[in-house]
MIDO-61046 format. One record per residue (C-alpha): y, z, x; residue in three letters; residue number from 1. Coordinates in nm, 3 decimals, padded with zeros to 5 digits. Last residue first. Example, Ala and Ser with C-alpha at 12.3 -4.5 7.8 and 13.67 -1.06 7.14 Angstrom:
# MIDO-61046
<pt yy="-00.106" zz="00.714" xx="01.367" residuo="SER" num="2"/>
<pt yy="-00.450" zz="00.780" xx="01.230" residuo="ALA" num="1"/>
# end
This chain:
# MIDO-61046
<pt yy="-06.804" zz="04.974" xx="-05.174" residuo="UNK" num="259"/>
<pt yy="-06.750" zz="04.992" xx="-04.807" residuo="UNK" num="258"/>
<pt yy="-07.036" zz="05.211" xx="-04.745" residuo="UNK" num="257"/>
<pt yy="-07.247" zz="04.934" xx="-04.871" residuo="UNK" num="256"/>
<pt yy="-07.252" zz="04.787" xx="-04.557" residuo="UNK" num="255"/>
<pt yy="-07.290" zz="04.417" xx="-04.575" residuo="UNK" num="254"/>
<pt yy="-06.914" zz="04.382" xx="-04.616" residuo="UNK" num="253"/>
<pt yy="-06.820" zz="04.512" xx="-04.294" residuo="UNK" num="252"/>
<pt yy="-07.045" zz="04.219" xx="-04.115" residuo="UNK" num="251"/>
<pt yy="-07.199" zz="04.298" xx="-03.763" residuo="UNK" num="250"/>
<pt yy="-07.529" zz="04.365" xx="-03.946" residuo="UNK" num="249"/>
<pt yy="-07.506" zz="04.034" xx="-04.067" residuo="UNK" num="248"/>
<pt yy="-07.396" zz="03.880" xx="-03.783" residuo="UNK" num="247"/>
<pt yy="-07.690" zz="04.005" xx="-03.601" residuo="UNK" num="246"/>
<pt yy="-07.913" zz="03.854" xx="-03.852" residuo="UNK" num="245"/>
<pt yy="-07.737" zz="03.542" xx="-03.829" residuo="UNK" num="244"/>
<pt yy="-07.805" zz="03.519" xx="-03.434" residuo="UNK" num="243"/>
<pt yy="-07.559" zz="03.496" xx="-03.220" residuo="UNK" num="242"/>
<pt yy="-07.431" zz="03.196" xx="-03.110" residuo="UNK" num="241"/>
<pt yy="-07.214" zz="03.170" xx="-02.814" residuo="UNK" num="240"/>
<pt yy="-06.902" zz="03.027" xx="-02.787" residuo="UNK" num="239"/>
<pt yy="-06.835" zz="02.693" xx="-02.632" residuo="UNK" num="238"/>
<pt yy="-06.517" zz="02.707" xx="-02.401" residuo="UNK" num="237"/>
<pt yy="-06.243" zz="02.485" xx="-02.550" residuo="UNK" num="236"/>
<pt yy="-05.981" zz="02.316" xx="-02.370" residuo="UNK" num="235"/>
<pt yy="-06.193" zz="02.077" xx="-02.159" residuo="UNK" num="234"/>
<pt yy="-06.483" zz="02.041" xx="-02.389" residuo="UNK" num="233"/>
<pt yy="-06.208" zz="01.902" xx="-02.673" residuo="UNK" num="232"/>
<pt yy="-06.136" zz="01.566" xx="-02.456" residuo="UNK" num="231"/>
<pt yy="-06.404" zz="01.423" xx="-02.635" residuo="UNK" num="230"/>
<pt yy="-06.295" zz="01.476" xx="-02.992" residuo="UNK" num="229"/>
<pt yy="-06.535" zz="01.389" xx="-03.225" residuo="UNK" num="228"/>
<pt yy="-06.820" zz="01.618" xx="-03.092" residuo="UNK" num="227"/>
<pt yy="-06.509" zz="01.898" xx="-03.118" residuo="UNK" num="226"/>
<pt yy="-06.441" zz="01.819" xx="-03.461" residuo="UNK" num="225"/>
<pt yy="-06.808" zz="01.829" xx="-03.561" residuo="UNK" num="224"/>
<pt yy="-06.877" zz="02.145" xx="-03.342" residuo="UNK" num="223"/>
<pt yy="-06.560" zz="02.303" xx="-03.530" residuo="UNK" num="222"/>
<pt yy="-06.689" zz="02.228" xx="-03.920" residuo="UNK" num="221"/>
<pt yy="-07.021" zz="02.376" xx="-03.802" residuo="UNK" num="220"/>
<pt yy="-06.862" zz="02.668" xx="-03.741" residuo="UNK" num="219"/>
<pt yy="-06.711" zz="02.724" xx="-04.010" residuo="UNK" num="218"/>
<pt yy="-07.016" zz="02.650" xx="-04.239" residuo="UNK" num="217"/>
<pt yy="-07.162" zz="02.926" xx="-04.044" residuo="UNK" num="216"/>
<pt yy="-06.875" zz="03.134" xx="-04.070" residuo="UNK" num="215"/>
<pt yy="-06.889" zz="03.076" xx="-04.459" residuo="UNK" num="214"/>
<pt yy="-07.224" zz="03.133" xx="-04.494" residuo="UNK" num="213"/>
<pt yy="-07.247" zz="03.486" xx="-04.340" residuo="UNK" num="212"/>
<pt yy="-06.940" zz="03.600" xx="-04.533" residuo="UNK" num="211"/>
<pt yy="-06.615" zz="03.591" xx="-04.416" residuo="UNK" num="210"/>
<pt yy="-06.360" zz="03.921" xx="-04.333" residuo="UNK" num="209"/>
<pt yy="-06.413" zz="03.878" xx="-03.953" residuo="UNK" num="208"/>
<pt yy="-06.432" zz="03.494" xx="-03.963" residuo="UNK" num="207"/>
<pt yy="-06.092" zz="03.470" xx="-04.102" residuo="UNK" num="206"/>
<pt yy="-05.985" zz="03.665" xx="-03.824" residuo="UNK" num="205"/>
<pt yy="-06.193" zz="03.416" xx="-03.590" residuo="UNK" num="204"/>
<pt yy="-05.983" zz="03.136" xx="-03.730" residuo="UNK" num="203"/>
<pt yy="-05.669" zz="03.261" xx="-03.686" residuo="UNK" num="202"/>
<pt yy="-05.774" zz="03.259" xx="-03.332" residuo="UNK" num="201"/>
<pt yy="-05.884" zz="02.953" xx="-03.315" residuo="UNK" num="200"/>
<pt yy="-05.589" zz="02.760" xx="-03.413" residuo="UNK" num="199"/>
<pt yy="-05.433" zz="02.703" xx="-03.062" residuo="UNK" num="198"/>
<pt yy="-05.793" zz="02.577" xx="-03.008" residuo="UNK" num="197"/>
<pt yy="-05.793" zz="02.330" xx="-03.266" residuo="UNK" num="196"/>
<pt yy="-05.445" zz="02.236" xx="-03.205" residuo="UNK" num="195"/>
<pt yy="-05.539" zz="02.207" xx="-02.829" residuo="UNK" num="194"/>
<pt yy="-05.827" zz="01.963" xx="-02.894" residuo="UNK" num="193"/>
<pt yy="-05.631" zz="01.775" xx="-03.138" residuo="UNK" num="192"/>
<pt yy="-05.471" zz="01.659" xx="-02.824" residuo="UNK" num="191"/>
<pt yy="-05.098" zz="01.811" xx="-02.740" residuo="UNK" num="190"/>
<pt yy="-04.757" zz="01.553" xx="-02.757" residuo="UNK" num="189"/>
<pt yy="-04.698" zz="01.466" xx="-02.428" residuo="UNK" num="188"/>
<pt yy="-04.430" zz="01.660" xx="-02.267" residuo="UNK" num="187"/>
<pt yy="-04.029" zz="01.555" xx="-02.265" residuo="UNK" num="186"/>
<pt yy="-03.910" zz="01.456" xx="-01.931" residuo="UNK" num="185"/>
<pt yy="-03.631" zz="01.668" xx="-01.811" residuo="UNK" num="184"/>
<pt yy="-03.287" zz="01.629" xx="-01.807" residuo="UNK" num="183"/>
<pt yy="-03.034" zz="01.907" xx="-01.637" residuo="UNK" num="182"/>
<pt yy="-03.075" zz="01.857" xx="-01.296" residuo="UNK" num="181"/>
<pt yy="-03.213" zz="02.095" xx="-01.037" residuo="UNK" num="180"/>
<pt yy="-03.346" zz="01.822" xx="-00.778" residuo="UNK" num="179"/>
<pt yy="-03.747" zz="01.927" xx="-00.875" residuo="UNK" num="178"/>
<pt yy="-03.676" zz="01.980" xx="-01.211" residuo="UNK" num="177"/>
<pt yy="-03.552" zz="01.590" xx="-01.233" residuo="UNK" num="176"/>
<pt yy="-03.267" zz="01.387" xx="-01.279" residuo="UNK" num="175"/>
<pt yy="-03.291" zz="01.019" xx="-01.225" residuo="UNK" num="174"/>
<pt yy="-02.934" zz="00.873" xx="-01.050" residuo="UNK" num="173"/>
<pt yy="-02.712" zz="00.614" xx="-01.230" residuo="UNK" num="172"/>
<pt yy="-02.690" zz="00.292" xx="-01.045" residuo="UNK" num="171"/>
<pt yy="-02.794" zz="00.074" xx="-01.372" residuo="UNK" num="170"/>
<pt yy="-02.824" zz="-00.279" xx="-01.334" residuo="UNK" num="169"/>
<pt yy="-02.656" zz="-00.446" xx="-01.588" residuo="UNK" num="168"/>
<pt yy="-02.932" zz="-00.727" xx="-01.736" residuo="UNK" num="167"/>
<pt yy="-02.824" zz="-01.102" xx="-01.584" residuo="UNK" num="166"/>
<pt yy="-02.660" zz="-01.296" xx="-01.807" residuo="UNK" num="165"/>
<pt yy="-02.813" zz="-01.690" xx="-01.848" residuo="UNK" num="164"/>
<pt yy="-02.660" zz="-01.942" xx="-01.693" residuo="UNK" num="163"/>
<pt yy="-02.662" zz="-02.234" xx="-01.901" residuo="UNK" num="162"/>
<pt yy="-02.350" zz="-02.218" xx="-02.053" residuo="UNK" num="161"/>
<pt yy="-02.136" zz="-02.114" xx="-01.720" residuo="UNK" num="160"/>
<pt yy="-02.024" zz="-02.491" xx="-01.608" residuo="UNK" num="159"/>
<pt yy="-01.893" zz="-02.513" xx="-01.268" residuo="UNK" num="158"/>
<pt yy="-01.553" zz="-02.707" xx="-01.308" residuo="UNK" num="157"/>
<pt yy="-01.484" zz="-02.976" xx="-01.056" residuo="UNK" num="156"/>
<pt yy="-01.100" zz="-03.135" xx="-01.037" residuo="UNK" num="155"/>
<pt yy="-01.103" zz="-03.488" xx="-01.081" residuo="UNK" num="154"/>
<pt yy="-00.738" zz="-03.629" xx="-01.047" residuo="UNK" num="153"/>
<pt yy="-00.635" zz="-03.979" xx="-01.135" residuo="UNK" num="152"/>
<pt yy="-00.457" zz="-04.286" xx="-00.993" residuo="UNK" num="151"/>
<pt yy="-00.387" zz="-04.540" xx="-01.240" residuo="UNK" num="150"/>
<pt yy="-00.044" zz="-04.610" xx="-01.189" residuo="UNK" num="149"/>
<pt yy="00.078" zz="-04.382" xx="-00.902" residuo="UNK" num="148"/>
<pt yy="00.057" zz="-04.053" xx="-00.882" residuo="UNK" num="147"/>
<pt yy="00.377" zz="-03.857" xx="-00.750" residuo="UNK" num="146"/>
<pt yy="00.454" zz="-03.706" xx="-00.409" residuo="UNK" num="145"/>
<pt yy="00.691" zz="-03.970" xx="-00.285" residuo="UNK" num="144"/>
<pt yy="00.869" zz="-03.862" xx="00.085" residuo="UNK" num="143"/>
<pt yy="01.203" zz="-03.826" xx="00.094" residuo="UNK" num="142"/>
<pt yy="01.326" zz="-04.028" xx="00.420" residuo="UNK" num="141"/>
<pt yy="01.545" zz="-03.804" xx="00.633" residuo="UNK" num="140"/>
<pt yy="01.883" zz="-03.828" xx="00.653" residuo="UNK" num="139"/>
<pt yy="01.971" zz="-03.544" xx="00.417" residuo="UNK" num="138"/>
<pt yy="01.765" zz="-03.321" xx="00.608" residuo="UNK" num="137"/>
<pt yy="01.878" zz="-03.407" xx="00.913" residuo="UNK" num="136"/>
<pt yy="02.240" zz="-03.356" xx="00.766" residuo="UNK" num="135"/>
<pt yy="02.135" zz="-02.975" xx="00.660" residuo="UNK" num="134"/>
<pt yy="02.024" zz="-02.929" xx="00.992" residuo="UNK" num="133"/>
<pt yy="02.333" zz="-02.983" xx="01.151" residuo="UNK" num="132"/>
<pt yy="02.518" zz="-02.790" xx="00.884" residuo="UNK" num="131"/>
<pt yy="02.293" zz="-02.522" xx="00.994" residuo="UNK" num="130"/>
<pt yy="02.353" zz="-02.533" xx="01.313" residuo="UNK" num="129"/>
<pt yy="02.698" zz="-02.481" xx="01.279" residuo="UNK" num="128"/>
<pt yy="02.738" zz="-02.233" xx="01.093" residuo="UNK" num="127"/>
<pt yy="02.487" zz="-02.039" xx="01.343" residuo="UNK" num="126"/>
<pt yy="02.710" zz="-02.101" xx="01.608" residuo="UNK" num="125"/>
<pt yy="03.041" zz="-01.994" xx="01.399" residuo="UNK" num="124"/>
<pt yy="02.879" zz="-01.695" xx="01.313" residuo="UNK" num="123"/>
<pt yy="02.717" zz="-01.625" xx="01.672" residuo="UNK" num="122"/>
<pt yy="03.084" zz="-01.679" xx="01.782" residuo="UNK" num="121"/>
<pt yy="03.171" zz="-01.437" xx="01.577" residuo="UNK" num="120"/>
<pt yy="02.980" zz="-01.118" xx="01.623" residuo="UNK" num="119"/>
<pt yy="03.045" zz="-01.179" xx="02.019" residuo="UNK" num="118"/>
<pt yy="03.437" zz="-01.116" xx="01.958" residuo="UNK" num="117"/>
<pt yy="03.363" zz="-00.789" xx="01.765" residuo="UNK" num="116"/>
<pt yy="03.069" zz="-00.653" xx="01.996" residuo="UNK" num="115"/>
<pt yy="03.340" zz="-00.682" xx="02.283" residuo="UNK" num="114"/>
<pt yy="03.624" zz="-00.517" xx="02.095" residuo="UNK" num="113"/>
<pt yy="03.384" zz="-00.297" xx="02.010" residuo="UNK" num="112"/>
<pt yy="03.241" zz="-00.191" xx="02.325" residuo="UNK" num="111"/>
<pt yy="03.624" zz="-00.201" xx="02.511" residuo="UNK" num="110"/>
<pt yy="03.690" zz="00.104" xx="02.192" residuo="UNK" num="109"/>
<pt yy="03.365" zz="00.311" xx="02.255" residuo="UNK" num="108"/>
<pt yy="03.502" zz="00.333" xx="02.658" residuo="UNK" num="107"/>
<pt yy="03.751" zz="00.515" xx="02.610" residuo="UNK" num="106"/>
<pt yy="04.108" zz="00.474" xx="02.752" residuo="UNK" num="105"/>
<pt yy="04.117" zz="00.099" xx="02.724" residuo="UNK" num="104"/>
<pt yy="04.254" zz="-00.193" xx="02.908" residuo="UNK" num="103"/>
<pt yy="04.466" zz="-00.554" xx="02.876" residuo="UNK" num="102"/>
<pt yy="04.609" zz="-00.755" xx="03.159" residuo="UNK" num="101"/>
<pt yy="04.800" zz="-00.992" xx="03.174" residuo="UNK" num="100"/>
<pt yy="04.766" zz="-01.412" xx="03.198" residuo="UNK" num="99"/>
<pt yy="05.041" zz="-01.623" xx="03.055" residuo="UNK" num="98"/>
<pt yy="05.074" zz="-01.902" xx="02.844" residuo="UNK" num="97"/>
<pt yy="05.401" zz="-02.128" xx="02.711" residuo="UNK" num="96"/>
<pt yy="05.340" zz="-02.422" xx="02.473" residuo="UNK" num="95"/>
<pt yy="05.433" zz="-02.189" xx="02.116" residuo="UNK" num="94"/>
<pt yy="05.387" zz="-01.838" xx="02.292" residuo="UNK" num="93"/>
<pt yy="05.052" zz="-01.799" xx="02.420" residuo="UNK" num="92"/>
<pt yy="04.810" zz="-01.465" xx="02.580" residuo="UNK" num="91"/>
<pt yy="04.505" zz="-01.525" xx="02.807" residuo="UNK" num="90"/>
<pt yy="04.384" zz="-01.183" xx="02.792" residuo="UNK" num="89"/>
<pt yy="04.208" zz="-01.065" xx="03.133" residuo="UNK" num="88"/>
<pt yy="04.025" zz="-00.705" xx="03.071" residuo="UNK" num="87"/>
<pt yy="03.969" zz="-00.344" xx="03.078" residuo="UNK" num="86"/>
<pt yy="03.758" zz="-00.104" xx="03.006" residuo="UNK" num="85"/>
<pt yy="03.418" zz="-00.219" xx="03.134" residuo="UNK" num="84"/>
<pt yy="03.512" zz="-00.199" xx="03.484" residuo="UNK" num="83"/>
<pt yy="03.467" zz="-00.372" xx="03.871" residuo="UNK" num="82"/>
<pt yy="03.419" zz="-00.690" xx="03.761" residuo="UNK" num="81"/>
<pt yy="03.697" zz="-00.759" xx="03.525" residuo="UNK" num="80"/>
<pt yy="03.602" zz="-00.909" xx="03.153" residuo="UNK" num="79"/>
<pt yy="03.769" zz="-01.216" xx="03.091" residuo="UNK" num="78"/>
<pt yy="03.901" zz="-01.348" xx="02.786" residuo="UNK" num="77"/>
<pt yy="04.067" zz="-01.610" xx="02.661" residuo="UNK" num="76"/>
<pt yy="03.877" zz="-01.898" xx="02.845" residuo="UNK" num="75"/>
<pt yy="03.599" zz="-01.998" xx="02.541" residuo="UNK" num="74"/>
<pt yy="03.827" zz="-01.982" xx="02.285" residuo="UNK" num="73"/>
<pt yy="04.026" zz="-01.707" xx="02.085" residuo="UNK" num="72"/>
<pt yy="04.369" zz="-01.761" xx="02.014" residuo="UNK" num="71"/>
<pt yy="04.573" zz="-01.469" xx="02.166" residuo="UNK" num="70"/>
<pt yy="04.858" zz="-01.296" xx="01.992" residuo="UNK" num="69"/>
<pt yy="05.174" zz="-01.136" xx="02.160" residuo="UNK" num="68"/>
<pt yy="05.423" zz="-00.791" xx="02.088" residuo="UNK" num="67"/>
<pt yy="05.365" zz="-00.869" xx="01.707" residuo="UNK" num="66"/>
<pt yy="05.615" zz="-00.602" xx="01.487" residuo="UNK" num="65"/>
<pt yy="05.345" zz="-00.382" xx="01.282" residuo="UNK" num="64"/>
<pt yy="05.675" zz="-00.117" xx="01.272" residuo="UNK" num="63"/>
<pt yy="05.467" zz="00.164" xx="01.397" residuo="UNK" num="62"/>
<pt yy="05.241" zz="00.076" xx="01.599" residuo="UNK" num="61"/>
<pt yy="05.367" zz="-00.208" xx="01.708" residuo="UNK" num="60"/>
<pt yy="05.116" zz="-00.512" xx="01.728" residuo="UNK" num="59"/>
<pt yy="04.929" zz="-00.641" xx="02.010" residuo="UNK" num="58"/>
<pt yy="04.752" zz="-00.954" xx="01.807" residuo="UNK" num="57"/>
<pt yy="04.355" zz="-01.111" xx="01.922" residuo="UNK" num="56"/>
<pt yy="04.303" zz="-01.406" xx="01.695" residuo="UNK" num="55"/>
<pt yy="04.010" zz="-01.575" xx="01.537" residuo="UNK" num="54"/>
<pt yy="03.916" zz="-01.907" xx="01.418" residuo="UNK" num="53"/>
<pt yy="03.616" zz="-02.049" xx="01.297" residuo="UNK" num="52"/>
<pt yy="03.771" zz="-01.987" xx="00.932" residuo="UNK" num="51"/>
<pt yy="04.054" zz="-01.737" xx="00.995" residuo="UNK" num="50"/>
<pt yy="03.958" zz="-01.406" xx="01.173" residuo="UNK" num="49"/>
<pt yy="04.164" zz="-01.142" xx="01.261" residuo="UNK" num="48"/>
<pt yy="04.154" zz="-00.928" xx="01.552" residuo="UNK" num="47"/>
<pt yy="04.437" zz="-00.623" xx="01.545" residuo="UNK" num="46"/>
<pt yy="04.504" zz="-00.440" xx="01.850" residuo="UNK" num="45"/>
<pt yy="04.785" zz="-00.130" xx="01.783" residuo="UNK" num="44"/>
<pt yy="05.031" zz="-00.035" xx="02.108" residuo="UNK" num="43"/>
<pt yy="05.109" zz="00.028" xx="02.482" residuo="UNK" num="42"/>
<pt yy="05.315" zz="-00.222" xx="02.672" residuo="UNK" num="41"/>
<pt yy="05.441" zz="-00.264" xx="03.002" residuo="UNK" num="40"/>
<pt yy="05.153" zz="-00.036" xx="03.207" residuo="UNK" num="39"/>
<pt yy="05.283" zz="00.129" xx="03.505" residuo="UNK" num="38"/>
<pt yy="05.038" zz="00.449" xx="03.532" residuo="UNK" num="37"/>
<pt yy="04.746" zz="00.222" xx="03.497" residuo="UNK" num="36"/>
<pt yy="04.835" zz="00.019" xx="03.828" residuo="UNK" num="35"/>
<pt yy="04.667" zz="-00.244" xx="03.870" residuo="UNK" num="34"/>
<pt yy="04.436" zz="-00.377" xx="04.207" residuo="UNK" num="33"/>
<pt yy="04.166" zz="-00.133" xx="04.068" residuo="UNK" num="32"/>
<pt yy="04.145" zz="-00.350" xx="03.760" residuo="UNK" num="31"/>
<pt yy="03.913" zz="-00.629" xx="03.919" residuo="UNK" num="30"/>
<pt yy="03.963" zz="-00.998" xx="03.856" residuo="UNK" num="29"/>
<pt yy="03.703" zz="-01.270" xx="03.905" residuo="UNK" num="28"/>
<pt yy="03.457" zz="-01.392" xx="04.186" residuo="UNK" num="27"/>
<pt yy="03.683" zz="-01.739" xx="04.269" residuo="UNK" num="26"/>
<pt yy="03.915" zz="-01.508" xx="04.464" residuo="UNK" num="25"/>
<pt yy="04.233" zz="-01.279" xx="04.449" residuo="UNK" num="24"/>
<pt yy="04.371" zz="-01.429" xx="04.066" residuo="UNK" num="23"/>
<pt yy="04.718" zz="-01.375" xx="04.092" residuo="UNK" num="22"/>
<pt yy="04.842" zz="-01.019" xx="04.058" residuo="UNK" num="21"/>
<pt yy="04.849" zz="-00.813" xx="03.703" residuo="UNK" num="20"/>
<pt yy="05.106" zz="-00.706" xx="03.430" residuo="UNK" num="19"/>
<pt yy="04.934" zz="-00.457" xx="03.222" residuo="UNK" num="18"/>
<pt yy="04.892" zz="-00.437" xx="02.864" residuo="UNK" num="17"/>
<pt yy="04.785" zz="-00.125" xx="02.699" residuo="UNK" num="16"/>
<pt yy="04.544" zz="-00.042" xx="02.328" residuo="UNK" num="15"/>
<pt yy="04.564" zz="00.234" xx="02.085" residuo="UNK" num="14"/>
<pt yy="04.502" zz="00.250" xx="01.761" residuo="UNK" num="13"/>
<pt yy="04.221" zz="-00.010" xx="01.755" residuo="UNK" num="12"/>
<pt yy="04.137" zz="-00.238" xx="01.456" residuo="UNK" num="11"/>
<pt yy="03.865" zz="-00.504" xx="01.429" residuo="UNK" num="10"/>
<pt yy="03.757" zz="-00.819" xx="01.228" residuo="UNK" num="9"/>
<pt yy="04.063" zz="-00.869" xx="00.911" residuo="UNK" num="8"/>
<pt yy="03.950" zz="-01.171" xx="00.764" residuo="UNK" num="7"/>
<pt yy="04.274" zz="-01.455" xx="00.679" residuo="UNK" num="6"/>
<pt yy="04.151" zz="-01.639" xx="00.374" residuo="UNK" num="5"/>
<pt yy="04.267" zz="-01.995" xx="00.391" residuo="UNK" num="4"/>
<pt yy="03.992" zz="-02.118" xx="00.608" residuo="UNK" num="3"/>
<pt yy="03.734" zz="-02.039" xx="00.322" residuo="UNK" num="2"/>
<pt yy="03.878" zz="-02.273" xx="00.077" residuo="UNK" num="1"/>
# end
């Protein structure tokens, strides 16, 4: 189906055919032995590809009447050796061939009519290898890739029931006062030492408006709590007795100016 499609490949404007001399020498042709100014045709180049097979047509510009067509294979054309412009074309008319000359006037249009030709022959190469492989292929014993009767597969599974988790480990860092974080350590809670002398104040104003017995009984009570606590000696400095009849005199309520 492909080979009846008819692919259009390159179009250029402008193209001239030159009649040239016999080949000089085994090394090739070269376009200084034409003359450009006596070319005897100037017109449209067409390539068009059919399948595998492409064509080179000199068409009329204007009334797309075919001048000559060339068949493409390996001795078509022939680049000269002294230009990239111009070149050999093999040209055929039913059984008859004959050699002319073909050029350009820039050089953008001999590089795609180059790049054009060479674009297919790598397609039909490539085509063709690939058919070739495709017939290895199809040659080649298949291989059998199934089990056969009885065969079996043991695939080992580590078992994670008896492992036991390990704890997260925790990468957060420790903020302290020193490194000017925000969470400190909370203080111990104070000794009943502290409370008692946190307290003492209070107690000494209660003192002042006392009687004689009462800060003496007061006083005992805080020996006995500090014998029972022994960490009391370090936050509480003994005070010093006085004596009772000092105390007395010291009262405000043992005056009787007061009354």
């Amino acid at each position: 189906m492909e080979e009846d499609y008819e692919h259009t490949l390159l179009i250029k404007k402008e193209c001239f055919i030159y009649r040239i001399p016999p080949r000089p020498n085994a090394a090739g042709y070269k376009a200084q032995d034409w003359d450009p100014s006596t070319y005897i045709w100037s017109g449209r180049l067409v390539i068009v590809a059919r399948g595998d097979f492409i064509t080179i047509r000199f068409e009329d510009t204007n009334s797309g009447e075919i001048f000559a067509q060339c068949p493409v294979d390996s001795t078509s054309v022939e680049p000269v050796i002294d230009s990239s412009r111009y070149f050999v074309i093999k040209i055929k008319d039913g059984e008859r061939h004959a050699f002319v000359g073909m050029g350009f006037t820039d050089r953008s249009d001999a590089f795609d009519f180059n790049a054009a030709l060479q674009d297919h022959q790598n397609y039909v190469k490539n085509k063709k290898d690939i058919e070739i492989a495709r017939k290895n292929y199809d040659t080649q014993p298949k291989k059998d890739y199934s089990l056969k009767q009885g065969m079996t597969i043991h695939i080992p599974l580590k078992s994670t029931s008896n492992v036991s988790p390990k704890p997260p480990t925790s990468n957060a860092p420790v903020f302290t006062s020193a490194s000017g974080g925000g969470f400190l350590i909370s203080p111990p809670p104070p000794s009943r030492g502290v409370r008692s002398v946190q307290q003492q104040p209070q107690s000494q104003q209660q003192n002042f408006f006392s009687s004689p017995s009462q800060q003496q009984q007061q006083t005992q009570q805080t020996q006995q709590q500090q014998s029972q606590d022994p960490f009391a000696q370090f936050y509480s400095s003994p005070q010093p007795q006085q004596p009772q009849q000092t105390q007395q005199q010291s009262s405000p309520f043992n005056n009787n100016s007061w009354f």
